[in-house]
C-alpha positions as CSV (number, residue, x, y, z in Angstrom):
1,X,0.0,0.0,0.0
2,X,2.7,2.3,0.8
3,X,4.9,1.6,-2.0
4,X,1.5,2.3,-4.5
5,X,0.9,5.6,-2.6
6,X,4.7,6.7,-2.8
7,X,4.1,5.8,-6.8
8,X,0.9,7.8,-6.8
9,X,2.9,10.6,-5.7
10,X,5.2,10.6,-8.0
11,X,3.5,10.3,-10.9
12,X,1.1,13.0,-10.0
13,X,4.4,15.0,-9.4
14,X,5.4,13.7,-13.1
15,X,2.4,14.9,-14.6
16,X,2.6,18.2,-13.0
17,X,5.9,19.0,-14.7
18,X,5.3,16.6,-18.1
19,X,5.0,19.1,-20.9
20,X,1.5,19.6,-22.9
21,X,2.6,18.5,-26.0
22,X,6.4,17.5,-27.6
23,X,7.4,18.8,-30.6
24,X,10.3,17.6,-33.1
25,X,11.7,20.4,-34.2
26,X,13.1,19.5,-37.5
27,X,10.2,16.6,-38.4
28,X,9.1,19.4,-41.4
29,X,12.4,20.0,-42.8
30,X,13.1,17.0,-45.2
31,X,17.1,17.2,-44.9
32,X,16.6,17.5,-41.2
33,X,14.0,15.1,-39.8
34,X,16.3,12.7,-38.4
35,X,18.0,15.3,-36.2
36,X,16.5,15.1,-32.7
37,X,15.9,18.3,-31.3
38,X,12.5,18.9,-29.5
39,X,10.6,21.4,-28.1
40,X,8.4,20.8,-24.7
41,X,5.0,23.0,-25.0
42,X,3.5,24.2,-21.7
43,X,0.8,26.7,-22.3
44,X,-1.2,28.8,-19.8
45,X,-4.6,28.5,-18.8
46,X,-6.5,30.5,-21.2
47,X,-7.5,33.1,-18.0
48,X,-3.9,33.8,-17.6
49,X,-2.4,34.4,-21.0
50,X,-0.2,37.3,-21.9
51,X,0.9,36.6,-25.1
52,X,4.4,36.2,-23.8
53,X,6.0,33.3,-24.8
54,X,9.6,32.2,-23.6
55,X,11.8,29.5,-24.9
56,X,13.8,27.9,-22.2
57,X,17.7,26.6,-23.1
58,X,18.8,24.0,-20.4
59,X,22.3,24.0,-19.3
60,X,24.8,21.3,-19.4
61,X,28.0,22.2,-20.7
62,X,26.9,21.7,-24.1
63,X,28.0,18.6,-23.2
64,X,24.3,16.9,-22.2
65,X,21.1,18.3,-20.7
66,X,20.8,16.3,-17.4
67,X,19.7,19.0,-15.4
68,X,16.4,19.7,-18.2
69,X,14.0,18.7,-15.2
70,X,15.3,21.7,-13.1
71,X,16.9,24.3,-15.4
72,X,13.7,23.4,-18.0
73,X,10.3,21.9,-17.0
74,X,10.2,23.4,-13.2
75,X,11.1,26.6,-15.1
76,X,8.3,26.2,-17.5
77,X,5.6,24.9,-15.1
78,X,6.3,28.8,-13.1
79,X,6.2,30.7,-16.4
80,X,2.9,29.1,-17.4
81,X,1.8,29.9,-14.2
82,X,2.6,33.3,-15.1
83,X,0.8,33.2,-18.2
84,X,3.4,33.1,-20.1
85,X,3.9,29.8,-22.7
86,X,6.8,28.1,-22.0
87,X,9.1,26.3,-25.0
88,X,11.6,24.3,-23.4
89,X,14.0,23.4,-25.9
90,X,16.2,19.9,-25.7
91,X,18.8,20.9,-28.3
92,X,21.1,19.3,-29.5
93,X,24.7,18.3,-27.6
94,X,28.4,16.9,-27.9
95,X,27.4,13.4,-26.4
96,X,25.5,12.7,-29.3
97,X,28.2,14.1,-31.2
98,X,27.2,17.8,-32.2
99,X,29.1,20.7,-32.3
100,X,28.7,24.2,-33.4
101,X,26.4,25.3,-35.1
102,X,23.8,22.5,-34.6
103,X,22.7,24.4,-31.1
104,X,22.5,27.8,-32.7
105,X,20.5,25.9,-35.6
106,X,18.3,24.8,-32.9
107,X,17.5,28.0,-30.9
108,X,16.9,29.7,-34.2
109,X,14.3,27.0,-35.5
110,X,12.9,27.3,-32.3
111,X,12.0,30.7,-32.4
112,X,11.2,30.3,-36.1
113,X,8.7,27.5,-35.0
114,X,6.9,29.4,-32.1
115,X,6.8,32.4,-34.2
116,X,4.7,30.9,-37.4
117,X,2.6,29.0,-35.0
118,X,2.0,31.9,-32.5
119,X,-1.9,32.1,-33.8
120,X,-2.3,28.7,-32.4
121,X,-0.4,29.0,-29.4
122,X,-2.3,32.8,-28.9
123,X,1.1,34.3,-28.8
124,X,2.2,37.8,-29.7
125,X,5.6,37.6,-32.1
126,X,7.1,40.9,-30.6
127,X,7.1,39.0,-27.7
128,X,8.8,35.9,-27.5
129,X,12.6,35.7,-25.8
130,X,15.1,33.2,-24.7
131,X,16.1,32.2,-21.5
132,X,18.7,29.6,-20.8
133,X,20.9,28.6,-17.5
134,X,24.7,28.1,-17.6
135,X,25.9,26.8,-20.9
136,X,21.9,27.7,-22.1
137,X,22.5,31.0,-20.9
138,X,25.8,31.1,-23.6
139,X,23.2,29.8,-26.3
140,X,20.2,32.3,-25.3
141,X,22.9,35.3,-25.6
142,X,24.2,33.7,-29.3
143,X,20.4,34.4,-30.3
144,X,19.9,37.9,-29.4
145,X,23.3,38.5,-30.5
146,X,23.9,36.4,-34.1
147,X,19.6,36.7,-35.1
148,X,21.0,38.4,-38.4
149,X,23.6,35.4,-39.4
150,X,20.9,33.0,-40.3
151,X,22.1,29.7,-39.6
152,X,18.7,28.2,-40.7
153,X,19.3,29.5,-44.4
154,X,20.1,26.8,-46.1
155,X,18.0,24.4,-44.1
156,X,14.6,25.9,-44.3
157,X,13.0,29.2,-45.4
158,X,12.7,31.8,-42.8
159,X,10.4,34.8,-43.3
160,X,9.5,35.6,-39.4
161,X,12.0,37.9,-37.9
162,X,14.8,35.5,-36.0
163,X,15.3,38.4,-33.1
164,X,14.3,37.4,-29.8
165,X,12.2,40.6,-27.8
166,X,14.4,39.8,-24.7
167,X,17.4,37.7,-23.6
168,X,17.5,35.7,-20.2
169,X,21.1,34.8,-19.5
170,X,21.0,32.8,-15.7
171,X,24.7,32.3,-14.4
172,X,26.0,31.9,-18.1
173,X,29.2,30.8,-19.8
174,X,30.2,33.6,-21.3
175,X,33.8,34.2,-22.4
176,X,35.8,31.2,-24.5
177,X,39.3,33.1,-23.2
178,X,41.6,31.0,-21.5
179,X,41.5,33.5,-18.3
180,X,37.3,32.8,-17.7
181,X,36.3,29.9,-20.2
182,X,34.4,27.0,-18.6
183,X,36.6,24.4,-20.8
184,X,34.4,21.7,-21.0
185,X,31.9,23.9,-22.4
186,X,33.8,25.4,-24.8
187,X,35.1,22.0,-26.1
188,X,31.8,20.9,-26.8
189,X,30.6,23.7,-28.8
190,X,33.5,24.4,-30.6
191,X,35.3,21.1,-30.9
192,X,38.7,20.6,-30.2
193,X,40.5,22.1,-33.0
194,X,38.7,25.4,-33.1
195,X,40.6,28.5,-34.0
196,X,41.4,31.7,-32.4
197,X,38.9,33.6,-34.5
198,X,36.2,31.0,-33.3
199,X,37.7,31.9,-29.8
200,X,36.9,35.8,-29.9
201,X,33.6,35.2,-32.2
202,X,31.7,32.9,-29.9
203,X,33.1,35.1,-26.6
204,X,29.8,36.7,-25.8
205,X,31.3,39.5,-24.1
206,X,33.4,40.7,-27.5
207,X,30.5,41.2,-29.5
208,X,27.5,43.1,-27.8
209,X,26.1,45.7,-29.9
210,X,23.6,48.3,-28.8
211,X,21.1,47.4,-31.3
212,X,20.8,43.6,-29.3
213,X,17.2,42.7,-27.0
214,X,17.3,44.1,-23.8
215,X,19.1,41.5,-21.3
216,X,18.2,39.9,-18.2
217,X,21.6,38.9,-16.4
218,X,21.8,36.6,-13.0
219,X,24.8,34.8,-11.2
220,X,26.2,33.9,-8.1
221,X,29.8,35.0,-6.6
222,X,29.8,31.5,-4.9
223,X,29.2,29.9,-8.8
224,X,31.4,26.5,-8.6
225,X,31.2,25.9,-12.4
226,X,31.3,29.0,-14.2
227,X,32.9,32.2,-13.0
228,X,31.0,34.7,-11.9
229,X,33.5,37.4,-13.4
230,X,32.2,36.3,-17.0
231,X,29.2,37.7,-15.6
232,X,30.4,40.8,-14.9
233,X,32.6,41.8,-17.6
234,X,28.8,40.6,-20.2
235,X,27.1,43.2,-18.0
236,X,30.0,45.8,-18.6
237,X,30.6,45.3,-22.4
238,X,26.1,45.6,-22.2
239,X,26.6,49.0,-19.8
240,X,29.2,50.3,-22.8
241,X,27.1,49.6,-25.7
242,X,23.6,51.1,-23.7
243,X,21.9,47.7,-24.0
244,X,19.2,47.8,-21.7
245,X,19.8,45.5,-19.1
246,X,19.4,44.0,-15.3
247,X,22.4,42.7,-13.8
248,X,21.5,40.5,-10.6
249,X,24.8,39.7,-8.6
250,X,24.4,37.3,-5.5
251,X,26.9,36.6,-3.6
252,X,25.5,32.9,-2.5
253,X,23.4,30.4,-4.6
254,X,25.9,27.9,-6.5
255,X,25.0,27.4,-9.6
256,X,23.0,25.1,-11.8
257,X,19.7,25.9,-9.2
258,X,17.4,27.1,-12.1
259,X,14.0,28.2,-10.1
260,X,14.8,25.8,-6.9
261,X,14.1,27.9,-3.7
262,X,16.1,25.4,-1.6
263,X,19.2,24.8,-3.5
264,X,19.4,28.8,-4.6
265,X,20.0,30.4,-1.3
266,X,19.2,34.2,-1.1
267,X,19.3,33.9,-5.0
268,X,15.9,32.0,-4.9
269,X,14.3,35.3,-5.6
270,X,15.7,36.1,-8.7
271,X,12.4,34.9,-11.0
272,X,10.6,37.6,-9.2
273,X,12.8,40.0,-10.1
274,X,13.0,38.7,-13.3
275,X,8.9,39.3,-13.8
276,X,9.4,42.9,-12.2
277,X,11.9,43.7,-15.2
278,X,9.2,42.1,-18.0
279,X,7.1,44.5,-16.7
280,X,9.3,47.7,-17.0
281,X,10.7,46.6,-20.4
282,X,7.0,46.5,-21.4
283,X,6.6,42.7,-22.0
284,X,4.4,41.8,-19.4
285,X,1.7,44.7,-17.7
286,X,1.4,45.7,-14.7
């Protein structure tokens, strides 16, 4: 009896955080739909909607996407409880042997995706960003930063504007120097032989420019994984070019804590910080 309740439990907890609906990604694109990337829809109920839609980049060192339950569908089940529709996106990684630029191909088709199906999804186009944790908060920045190098061009038409309204970047990897890189995720994205020109390109901090989405920027002084100082020198580089931007800087929390309260520390707020700021950018009202 216990063990049946204790099942109960957890698959009523299951269900709770099981997406809506799955989505392959590349299933339309005939010279893509063996490629397994997949979207995870979880929509609002229809008395909360805001039109704001967000698509949610795991972390994982580019390497896997192990932590998709807490940096992905927790994430998603409090944005649709915002009203916002959540996209979690399960791109692509290096243990199934992709590098650069299958993940870029993947944010990009995702945002192409939710944009031509935003009638059916009741979304508003000028309002769907990116948010992604850790090595997803790398991949978020590459699409508010690259949306004019269309990486989908000769995969699949694109007529819908590839610019994300807003970036979420949550204790990212930023920098590919040697001084701040997180190594294992640069390896994976850029493969072992990459070149010092792919070094500086895909360092986030060398190419802000003031026309990018506004940014949303959170990390931890404590971080164990990533540095916290690639952090701060994005949210410089974002002061100098007058991005519009948030920069959160705890000095407790870890890292890899996504929206979990109890492994966050005093950073646990930071999601309601994060709505605050959707509000005065003008994405979400008051």
């Amino acid at each position: 009896m216990k063990k049946c309740l204790l099942l109960l439990t957890a698959l009523l907890i299951f269900s709770k955080l099981s997406a809506q609906q799955k989505v392959g990604l590349w299933k339309d694109v005939p010279t893509m739909k063996t490629e397994k990337a997949i979207l995870h829809v979880y929509e609002p109920a229809d008395s909360l909607r805001t039109g704001v839609s967000i698509i949610v980049c795991p972390g994982g060192s580019y390497a896997h996407l192990a932590g998709i339950a807490w940096e992905g569908f927790n994430v998603a089940k409090w944005l649709k409880n915002q009203g916002i529709s959540a996209f979690v996106l399960q791109y692509r990684t290096n243990n199934k042997g992709y590098n650069h630029p299958a993940m870029i191909q993947d944010v990009q088709r995702a945002i192409q995706w939710v944009k031509e199906h935003s009638a059916q999804y009741q979304i508003d186009t000028g309002k769907v960003g990116v948010m992604g944790f850790s090595a997803g908060g790398h991949l978020s920045l590459m699409a508010g930063i690259f949306y004019d190098e269309n990486y989908l061009q000769e995969l699949t038409p694109t007529t819908v504007s590839l610019k994300p309204a807003f970036v979420v970047s949550a204790y990212p990897v930023v920098s590919m120097q040697d001084d701040l890189a997180h190594f294992r995720s640069r390896k994976s994205l850029l493969g072992k032989q990459y070149t010092k020109e792919m070094q500086d390109k895909f360092s986030m901090e060398k190419q802000i420019f003031s026309a990018m989405p506004p940014v949303f920027l959170m990390t931890t002084k404590d971080d164990p994984v990533v540095k916290y100082e690639n952090s701060a020198l994005l949210a410089g580089a974002l002061q100098e070019a007058g991005v519009d931007h948030q920069f959160l800087l705890y000095d407790m929390g870890g890292h890899g804590f996504g929206m979990n309260a109890k492994r966050s520390g005093e950073a646990s707020a930071w999601n309601l910080v994060f709505k605050d700021w959707l509000m005065k950018i003008g994405i979400l009202k008051y």
